[in-house]
GUSEFI-840669 format. One record per residue: residue number from 0; residue in three letters; x, y, z of N, C-alpha, C in turn. Coordinates in nm, 2 decimals. Last residue first. Example, Ala and Ser with C-alpha at 12.3 -4.5 7.8 and 13.67 -1.06 7.14 Angstrom:
# GUSEFI-840669
@n:1; res:SER; nu:1.28; nv:-0.22; nw:0.71; cau:1.37; cav:-0.11; caw:0.71; cu:1.29; cv:0.00; cw:0.79
@n:0; res:ALA; nu:1.32; nv:-0.57; nw:0.78; cau:1.23; cav:-0.45; caw:0.78; cu:1.32; cv:-0.33; cw:0.78
This chain:
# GUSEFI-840669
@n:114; res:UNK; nu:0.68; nv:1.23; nw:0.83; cau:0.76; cav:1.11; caw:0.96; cu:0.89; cv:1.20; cw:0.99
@n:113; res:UNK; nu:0.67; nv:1.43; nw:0.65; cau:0.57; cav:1.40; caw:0.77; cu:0.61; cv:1.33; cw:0.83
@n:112; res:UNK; nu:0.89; nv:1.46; nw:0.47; cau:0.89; cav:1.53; caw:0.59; cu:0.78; cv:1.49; cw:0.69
@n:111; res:UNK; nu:0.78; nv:1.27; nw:0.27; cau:0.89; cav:1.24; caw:0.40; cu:0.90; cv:1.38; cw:0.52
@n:110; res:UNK; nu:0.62; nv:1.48; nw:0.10; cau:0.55; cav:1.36; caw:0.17; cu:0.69; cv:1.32; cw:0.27
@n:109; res:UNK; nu:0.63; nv:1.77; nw:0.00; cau:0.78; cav:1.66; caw:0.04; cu:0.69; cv:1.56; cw:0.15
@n:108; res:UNK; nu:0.46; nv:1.95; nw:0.13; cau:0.47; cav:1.92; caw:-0.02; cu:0.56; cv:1.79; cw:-0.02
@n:107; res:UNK; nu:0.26; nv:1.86; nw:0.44; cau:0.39; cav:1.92; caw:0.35; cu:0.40; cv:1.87; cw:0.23
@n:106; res:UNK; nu:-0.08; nv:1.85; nw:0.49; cau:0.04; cav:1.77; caw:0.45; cu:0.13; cv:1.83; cw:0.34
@n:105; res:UNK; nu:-0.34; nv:1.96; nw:0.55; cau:-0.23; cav:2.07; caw:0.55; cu:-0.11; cv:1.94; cw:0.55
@n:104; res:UNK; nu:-0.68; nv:2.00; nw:0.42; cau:-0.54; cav:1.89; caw:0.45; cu:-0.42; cv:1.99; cw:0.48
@n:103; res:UNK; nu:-0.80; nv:2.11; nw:0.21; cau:-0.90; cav:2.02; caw:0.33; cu:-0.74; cv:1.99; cw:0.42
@n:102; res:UNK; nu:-0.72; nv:2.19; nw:-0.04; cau:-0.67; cav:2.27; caw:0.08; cu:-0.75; cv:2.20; cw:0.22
@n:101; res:UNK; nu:-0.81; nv:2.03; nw:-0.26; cau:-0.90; cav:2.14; caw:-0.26; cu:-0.82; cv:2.21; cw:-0.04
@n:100; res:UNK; nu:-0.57; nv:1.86; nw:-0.23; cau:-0.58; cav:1.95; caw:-0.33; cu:-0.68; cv:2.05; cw:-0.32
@n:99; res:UNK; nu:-0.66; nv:1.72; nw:-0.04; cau:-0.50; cav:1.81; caw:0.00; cu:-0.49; cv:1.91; cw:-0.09
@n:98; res:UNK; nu:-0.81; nv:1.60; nw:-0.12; cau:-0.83; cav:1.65; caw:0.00; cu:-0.73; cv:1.75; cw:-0.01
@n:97; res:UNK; nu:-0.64; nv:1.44; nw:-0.32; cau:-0.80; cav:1.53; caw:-0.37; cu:-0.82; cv:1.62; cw:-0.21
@n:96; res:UNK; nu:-0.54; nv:1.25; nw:-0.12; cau:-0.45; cav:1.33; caw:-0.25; cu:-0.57; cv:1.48; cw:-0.28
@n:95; res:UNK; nu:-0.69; nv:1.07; nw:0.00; cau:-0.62; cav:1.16; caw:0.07; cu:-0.56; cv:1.29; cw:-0.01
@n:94; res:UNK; nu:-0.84; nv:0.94; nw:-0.23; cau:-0.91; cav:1.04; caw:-0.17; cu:-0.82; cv:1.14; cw:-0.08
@n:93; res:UNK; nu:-0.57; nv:0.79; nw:-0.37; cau:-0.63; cav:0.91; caw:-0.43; cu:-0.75; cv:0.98; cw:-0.34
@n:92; res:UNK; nu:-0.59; nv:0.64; nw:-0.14; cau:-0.47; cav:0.76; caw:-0.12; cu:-0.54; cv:0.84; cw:-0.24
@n:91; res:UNK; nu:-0.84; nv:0.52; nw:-0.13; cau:-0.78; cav:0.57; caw:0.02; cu:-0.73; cv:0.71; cw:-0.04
@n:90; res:UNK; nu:-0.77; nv:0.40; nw:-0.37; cau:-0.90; cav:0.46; caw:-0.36; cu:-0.91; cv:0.56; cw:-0.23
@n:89; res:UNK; nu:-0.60; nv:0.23; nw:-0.29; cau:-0.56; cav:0.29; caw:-0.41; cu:-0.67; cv:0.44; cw:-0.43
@n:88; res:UNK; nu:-0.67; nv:0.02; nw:-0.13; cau:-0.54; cav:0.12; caw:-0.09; cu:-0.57; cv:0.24; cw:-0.21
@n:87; res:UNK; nu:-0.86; nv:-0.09; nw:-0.28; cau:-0.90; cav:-0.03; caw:-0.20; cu:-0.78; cv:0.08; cw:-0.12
@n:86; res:UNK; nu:-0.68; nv:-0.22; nw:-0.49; cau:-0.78; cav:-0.16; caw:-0.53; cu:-0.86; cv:-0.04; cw:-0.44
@n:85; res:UNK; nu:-0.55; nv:-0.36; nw:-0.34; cau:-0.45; cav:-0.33; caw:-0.40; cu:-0.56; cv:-0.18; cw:-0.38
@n:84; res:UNK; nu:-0.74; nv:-0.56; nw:-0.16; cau:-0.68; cav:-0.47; caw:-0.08; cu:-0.54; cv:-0.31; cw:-0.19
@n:83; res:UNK; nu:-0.83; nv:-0.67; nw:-0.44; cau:-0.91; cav:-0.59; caw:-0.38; cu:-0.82; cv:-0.50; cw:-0.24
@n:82; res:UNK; nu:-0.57; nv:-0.81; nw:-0.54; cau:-0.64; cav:-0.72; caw:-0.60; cu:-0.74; cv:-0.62; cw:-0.55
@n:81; res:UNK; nu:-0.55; nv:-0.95; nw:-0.34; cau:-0.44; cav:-0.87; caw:-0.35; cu:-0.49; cv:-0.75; cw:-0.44
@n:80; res:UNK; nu:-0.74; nv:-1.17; nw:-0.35; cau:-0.73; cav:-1.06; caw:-0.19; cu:-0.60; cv:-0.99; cw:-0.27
@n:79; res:UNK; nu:-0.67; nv:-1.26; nw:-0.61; cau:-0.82; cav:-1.18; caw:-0.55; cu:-0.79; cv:-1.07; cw:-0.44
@n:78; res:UNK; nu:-0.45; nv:-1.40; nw:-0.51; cau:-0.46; cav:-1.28; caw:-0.68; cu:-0.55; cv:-1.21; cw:-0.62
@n:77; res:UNK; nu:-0.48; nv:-1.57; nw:-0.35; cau:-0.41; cav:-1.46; caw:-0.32; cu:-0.44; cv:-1.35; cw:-0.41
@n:76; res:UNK; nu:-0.61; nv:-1.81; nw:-0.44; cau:-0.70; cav:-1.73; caw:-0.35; cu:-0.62; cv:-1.62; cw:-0.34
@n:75; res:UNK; nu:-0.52; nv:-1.94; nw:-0.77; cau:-0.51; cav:-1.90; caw:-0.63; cu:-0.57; cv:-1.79; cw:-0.60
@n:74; res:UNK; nu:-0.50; nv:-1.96; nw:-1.03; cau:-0.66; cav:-2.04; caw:-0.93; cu:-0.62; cv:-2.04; cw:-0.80
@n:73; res:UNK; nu:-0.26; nv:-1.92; nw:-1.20; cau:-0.46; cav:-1.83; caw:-1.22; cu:-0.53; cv:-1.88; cw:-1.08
@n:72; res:UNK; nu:-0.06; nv:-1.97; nw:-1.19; cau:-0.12; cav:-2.03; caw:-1.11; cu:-0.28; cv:-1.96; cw:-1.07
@n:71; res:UNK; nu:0.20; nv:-1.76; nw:-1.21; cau:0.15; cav:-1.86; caw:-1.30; cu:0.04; cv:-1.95; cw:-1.22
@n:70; res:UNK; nu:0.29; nv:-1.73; nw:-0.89; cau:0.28; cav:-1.67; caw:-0.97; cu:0.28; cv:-1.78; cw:-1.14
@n:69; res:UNK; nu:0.31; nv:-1.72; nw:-0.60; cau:0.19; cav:-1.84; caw:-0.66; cu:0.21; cv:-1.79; cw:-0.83
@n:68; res:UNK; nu:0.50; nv:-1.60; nw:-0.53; cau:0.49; cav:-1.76; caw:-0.49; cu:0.42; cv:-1.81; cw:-0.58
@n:67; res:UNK; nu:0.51; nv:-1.35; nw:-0.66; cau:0.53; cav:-1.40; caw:-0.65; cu:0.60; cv:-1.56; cw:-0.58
@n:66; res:UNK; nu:0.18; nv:-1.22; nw:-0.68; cau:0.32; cav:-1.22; caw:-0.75; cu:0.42; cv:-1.31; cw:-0.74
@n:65; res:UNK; nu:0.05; nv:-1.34; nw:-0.42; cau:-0.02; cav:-1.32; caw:-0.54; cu:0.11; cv:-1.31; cw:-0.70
@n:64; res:UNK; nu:0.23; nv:-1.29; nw:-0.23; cau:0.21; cav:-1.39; caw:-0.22; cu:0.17; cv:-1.49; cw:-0.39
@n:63; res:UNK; nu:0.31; nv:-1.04; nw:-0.25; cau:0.41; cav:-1.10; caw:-0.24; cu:0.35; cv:-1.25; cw:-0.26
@n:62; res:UNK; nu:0.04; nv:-0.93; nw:-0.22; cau:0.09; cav:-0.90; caw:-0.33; cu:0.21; cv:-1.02; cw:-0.33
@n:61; res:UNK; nu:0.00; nv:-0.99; nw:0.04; cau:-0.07; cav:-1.05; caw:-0.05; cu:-0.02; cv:-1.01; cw:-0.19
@n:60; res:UNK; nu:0.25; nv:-0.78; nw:0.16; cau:0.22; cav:-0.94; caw:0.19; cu:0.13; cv:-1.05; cw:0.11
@n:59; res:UNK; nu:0.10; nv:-0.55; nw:0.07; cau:0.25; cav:-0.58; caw:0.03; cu:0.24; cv:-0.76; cw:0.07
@n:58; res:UNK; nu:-0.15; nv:-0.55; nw:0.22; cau:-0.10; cav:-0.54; caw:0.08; cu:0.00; cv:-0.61; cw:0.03
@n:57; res:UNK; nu:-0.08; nv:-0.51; nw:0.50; cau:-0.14; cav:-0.69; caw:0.43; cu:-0.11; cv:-0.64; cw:0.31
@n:56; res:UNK; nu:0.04; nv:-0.27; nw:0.45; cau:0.11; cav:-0.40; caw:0.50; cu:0.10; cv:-0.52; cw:0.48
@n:55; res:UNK; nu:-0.21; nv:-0.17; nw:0.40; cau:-0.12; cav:-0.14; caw:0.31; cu:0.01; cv:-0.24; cw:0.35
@n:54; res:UNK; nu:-0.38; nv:-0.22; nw:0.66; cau:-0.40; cav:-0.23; caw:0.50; cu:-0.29; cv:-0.25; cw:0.43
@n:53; res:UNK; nu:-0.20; nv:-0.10; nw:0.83; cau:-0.20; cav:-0.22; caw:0.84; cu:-0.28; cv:-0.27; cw:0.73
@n:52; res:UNK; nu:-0.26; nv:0.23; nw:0.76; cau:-0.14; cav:0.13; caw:0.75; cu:-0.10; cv:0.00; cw:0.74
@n:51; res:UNK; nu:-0.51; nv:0.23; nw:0.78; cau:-0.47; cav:0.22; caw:0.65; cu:-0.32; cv:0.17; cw:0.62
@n:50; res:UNK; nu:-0.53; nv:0.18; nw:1.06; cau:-0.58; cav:0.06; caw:0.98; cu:-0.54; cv:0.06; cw:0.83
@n:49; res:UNK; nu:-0.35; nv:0.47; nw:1.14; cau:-0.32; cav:0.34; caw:1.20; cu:-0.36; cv:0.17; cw:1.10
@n:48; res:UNK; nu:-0.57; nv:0.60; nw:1.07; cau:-0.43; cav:0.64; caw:0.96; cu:-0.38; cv:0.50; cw:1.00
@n:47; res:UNK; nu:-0.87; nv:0.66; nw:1.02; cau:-0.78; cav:0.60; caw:1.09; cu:-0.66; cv:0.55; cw:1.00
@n:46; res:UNK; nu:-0.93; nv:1.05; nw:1.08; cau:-0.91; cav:0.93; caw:0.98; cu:-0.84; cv:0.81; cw:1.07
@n:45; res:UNK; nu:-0.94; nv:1.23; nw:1.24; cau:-0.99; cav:1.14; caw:1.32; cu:-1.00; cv:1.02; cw:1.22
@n:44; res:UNK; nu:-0.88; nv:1.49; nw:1.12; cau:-0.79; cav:1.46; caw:1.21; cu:-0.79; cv:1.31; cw:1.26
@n:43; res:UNK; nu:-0.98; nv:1.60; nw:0.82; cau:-1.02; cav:1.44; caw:0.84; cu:-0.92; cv:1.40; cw:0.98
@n:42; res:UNK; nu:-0.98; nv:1.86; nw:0.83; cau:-1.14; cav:1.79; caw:0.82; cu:-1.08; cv:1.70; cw:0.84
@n:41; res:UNK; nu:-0.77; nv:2.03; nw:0.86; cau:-0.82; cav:2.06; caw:0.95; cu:-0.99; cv:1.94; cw:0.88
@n:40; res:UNK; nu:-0.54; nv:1.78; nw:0.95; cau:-0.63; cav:1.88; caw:0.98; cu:-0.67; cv:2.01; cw:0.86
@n:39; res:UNK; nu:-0.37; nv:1.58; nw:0.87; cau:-0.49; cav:1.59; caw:0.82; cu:-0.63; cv:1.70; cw:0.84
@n:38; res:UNK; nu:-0.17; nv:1.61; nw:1.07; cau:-0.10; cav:1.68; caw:0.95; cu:-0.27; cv:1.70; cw:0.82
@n:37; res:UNK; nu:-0.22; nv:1.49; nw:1.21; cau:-0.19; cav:1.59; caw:1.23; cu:-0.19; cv:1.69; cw:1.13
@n:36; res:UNK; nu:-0.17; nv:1.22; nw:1.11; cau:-0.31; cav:1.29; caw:1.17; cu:-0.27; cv:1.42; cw:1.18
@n:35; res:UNK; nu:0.05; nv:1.18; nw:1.03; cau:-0.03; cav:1.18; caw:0.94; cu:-0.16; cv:1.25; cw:1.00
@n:34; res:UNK; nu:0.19; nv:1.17; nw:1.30; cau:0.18; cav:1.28; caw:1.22; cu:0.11; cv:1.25; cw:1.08
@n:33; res:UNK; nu:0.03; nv:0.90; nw:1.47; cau:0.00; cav:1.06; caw:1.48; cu:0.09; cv:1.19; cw:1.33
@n:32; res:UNK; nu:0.09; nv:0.68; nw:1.32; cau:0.01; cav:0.72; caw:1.26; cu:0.00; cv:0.90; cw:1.31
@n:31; res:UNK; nu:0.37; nv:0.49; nw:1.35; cau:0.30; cav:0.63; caw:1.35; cu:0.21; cv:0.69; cw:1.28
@n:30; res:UNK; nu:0.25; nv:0.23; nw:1.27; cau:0.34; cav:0.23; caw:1.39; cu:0.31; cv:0.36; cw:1.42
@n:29; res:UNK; nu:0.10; nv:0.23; nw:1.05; cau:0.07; cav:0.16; caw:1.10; cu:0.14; cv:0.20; cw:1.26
@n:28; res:UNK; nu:0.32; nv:0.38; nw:0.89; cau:0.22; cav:0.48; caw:0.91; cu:0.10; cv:0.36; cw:1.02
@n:27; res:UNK; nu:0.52; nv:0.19; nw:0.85; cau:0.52; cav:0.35; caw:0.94; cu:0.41; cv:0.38; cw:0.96
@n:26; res:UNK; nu:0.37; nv:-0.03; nw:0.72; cau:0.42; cav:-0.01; caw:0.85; cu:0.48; cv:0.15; cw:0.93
@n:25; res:UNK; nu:0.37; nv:0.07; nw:0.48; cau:0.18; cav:0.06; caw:0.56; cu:0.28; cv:0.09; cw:0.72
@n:24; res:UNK; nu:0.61; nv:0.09; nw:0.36; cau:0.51; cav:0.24; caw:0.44; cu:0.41; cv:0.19; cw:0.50
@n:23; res:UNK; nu:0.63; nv:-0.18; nw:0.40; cau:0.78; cav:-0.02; caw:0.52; cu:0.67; cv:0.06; cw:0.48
@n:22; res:UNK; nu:0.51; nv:-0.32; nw:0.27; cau:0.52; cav:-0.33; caw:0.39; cu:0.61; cv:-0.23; cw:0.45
@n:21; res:UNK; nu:0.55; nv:-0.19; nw:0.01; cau:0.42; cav:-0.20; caw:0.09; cu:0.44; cv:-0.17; cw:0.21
@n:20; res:UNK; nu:0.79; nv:-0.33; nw:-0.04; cau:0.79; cav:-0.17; caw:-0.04; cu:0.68; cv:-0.12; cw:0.03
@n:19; res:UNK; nu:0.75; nv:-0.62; nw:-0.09; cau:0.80; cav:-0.58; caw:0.06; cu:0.76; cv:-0.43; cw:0.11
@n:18; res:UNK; nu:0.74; nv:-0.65; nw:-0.33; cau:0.60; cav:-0.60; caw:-0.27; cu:0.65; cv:-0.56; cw:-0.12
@n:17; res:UNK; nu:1.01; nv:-0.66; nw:-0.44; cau:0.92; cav:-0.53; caw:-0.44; cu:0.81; cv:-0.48; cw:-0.38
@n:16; res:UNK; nu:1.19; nv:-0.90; nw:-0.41; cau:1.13; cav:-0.86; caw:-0.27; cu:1.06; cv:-0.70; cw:-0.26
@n:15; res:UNK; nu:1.11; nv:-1.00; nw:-0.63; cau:1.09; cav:-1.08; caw:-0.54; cu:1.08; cv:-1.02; cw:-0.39
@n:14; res:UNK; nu:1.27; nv:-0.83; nw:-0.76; cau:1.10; cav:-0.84; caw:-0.83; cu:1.08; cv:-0.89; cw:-0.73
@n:13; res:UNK; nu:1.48; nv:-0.85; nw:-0.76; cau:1.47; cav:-0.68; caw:-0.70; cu:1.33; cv:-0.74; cw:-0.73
@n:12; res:UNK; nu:1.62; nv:-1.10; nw:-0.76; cau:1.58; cav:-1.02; caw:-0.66; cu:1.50; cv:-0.95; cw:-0.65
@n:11; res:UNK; nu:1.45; nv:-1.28; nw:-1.04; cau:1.51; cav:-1.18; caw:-1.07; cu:1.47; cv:-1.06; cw:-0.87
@n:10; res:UNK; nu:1.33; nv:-1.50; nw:-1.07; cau:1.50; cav:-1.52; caw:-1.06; cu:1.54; cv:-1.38; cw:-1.05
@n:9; res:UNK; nu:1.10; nv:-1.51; nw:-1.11; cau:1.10; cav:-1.54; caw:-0.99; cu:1.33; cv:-1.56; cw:-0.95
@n:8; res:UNK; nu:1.07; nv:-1.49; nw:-1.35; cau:1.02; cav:-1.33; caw:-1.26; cu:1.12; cv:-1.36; cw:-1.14
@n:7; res:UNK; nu:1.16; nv:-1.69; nw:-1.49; cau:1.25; cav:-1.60; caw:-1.47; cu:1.20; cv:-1.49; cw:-1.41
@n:6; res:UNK; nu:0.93; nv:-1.90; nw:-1.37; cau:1.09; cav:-1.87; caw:-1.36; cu:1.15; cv:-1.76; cw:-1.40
@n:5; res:UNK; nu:0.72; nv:-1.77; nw:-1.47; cau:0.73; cav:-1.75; caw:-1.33; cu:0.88; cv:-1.80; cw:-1.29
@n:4; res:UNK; nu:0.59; nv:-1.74; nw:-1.76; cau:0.71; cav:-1.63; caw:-1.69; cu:0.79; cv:-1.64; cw:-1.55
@n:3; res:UNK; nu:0.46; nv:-1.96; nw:-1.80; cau:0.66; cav:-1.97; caw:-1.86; cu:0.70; cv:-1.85; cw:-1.81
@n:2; res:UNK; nu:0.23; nv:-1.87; nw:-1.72; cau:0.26; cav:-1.95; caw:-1.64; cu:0.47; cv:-1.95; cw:-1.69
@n:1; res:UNK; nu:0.19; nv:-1.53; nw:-1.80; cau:0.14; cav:-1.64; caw:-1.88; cu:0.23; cv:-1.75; cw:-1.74
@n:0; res:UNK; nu:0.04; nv:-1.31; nw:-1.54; cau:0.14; cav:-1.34; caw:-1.64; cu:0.13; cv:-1.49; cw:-1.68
């Protein structure tokens, strides 16, 4: 965003603490990984559900950083690492999604029921 956005992004709570959202699911699934495993049967039981968690944790944390701290400020190191951890989270869950759809996966329709 153009650099004159970064005051008012940066005035507005609910934008300031969105990337947070990251950090509660990498963190469940970082903390409990077993029912995601479980639930990955019958081809991928031995996924590491645990590292995608803690992916998606640094996510929300580089996002937070990339959005907003540094926000207007093209020439920070955070934009990159946020974009590639954004990019690689992204590529994870649509492969977990495609799994579930050709029936590789037995994860309940209602994603919260698995925790």
């Amino acid at each position: 965003p153009p650099p004159e956005w970064a005051a008012r992004m940066q005035s507005v709570w609910w934008y300031r603490v969105s990337s947070f959202s990251y950090c509660i699911a990498g963190s469940l699934a970082a903390v409990r990984p077993e029912p995601l495993a479980r639930h990955a049967v019958p081809c991928c039981a031995d996924f590491p559900f645990r590292c995608m968690g803690v992916a998606i944790t640094l996510n929300g944390f580089a996002s937070f950083a990339a959005d907003v701290i540094h926000i207007g400020h093209p020439q920070t190191i955070w934009k990159p690492i946020d974009v590639v951890l954004a990019t690689g989270n992204t590529i994870v869950q649509m492969l977990i999604a495609t799994l579930q759809l050709l029936g590789l996966t037995s994860f309940p329709p209602l994603a919260g029921s698995v925790f």
